[in-house]
C-alpha positions in Angstrom: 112.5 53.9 86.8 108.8 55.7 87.1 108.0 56.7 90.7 105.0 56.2 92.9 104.1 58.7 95.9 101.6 57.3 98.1 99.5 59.3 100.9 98.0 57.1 103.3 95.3 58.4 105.3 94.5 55.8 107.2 95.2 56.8 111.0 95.4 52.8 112.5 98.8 51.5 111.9 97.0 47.9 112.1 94.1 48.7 110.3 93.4 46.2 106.9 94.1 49.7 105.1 97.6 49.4 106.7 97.3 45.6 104.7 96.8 47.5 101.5 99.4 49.8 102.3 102.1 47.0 102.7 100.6 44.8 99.6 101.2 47.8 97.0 104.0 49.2 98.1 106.2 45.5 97.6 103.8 44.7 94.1 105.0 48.0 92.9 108.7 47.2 93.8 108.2 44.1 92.6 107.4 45.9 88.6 110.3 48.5 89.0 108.8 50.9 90.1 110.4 53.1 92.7 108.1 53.9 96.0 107.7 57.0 98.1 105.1 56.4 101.1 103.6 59.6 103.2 102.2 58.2 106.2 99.6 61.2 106.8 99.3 60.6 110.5 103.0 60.5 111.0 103.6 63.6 109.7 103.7 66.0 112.5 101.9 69.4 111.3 98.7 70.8 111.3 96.3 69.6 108.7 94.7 73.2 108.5 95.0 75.7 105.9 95.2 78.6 107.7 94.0 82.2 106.1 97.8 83.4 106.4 99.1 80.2 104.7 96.5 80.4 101.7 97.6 84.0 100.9 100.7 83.4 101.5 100.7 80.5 99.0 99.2 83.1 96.3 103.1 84.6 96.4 104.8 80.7 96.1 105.4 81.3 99.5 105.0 78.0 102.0 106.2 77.0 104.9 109.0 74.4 105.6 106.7 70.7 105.7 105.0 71.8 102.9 107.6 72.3 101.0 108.7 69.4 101.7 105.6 67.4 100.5 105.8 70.0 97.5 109.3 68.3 96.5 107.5 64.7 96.7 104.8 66.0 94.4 107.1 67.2 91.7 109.0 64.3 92.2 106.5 61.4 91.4 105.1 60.5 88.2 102.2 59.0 89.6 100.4 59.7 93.4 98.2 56.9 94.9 95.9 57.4 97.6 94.9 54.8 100.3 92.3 55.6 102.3 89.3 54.4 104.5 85.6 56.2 103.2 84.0 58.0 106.3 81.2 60.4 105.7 81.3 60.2 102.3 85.5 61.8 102.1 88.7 60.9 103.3 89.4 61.1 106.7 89.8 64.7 108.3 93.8 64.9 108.4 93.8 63.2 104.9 91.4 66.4 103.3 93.4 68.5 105.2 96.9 67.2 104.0 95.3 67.8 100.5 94.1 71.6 100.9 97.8 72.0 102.2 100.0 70.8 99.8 98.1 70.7 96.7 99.1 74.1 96.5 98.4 77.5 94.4 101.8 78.0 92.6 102.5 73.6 92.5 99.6 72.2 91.7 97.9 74.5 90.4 97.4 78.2 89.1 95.3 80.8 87.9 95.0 83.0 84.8 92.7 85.4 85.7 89.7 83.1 87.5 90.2 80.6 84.9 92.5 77.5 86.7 95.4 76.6 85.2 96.8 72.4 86.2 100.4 71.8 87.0 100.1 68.3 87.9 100.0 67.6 83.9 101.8 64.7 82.8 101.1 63.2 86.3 99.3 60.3 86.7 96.6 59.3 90.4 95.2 56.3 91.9 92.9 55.6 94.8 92.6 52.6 96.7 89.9 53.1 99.5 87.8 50.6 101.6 84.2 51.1 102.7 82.0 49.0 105.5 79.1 49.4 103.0 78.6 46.0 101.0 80.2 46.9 97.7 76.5 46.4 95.5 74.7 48.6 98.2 77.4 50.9 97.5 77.5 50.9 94.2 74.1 51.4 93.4 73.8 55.0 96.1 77.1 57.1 96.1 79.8 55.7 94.5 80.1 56.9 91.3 78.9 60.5 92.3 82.1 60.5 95.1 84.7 58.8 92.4 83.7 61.7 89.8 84.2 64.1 92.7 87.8 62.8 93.1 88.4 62.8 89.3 87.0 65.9 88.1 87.5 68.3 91.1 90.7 67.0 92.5 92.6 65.4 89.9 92.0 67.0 86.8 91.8 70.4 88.1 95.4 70.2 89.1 96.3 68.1 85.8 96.8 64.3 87.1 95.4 61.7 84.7 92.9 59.5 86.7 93.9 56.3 86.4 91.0 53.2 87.5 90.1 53.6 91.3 90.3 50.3 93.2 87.3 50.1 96.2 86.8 47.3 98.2 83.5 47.3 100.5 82.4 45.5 103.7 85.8 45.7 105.0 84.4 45.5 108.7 82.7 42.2 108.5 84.5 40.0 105.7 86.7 37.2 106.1 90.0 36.3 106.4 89.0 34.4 103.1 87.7 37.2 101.4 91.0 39.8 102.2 92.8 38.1 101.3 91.5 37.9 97.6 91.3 41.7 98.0 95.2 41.7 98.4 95.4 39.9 95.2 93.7 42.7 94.0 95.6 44.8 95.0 98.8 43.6 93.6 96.9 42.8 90.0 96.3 46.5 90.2 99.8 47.3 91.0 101.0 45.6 87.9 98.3 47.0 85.6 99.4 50.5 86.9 103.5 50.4 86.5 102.2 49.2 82.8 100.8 52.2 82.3 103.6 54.6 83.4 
């Protein structure tokens, strides 16, 4: 059975992200595929990578929590990431979370100053919602953010980026319209546990 991590960084438990959530999770149960969720905001640690902790992590040396989302990491075959767009990122405690447990020594290394991935055989998914109307976004920042993701997240540390799923003017829609986004989101689910 192929397993999913999931970081959601979404800090409203009722938010339509929290919809997204709760849609994936069941269609990727519903393919087989085994699911391990990370509720960012639940997690009760600092989001900061402090100078101590970064060098520190240059000797495989983390603390406890970390270790603990280290043992997640090596444990998936895929990670997904649901997340809300706010000033062109994820949310603070989200990019935080990342600094912190995508690791020197797990996800990734160095041989000399050249980087060297870890995450390789691994594959990653985002899911993310915007207010912007999907065509206004498209045609400013979208594809400059996504190859930000792809290039200097994921394939620095070795994941295989797998089709990003964005659903825009999540604010205003309707009922009408999320739900069709929910059907989206399982479609996607299946077309991912097909290609793990």
């Amino acid at each position: 059975m192929k397993r999913v991590l999931v970081w959601y960084m979404h800090p409203d438990p009722h938010s339509f992200n929290r919809a997204i959530l709760d849609t994936y999770v069941d269609a990727c149960k519903s393919h087989g595929l085994e699911v391990q969720v990370r509720m960012i905001k639940e997690l009760q640690y600092s989001p900061h990578l402090e100078r101590e902790e970064y060098e520190a992590s240059l000797d495989k040396q983390y603390p406890a929590e970390i270790k603990e989302e280290h043992h997640w990491l090596r444990w998936a075959d895929a990670v997904t990431l649901i997340f809300p767009l706010w000033w062109g990122s994820f949310p603070a405690a989200g990019k935080g979370f990342l600094d912190r447990v995508l690791s020197y020594g797990v996800a990734y290394e160095l041989n000399g100053e050249t980087p060297v991935p870890k995450m390789n055989g691994k594959k990653a998914a985002v899911i993310y919602t915007t207010g912007t109307p999907p065509d206004v976004f498209r045609q400013s920042s979208q594809q400059r953010i996504e190859d930000t993701w792809k290039h200097e997240i994921f394939s620095f540390c070795g994941f295989e980026s797998l089709p990003f799923l964005h659903f825009g003017d999540v604010v205003q829609t309707t009922d009408e319209k999320r739900r069709h986004m929910l059907q989206q989101v399982r479609d996607y689910a299946k077309e991912q546990a097909a290609k793990l």
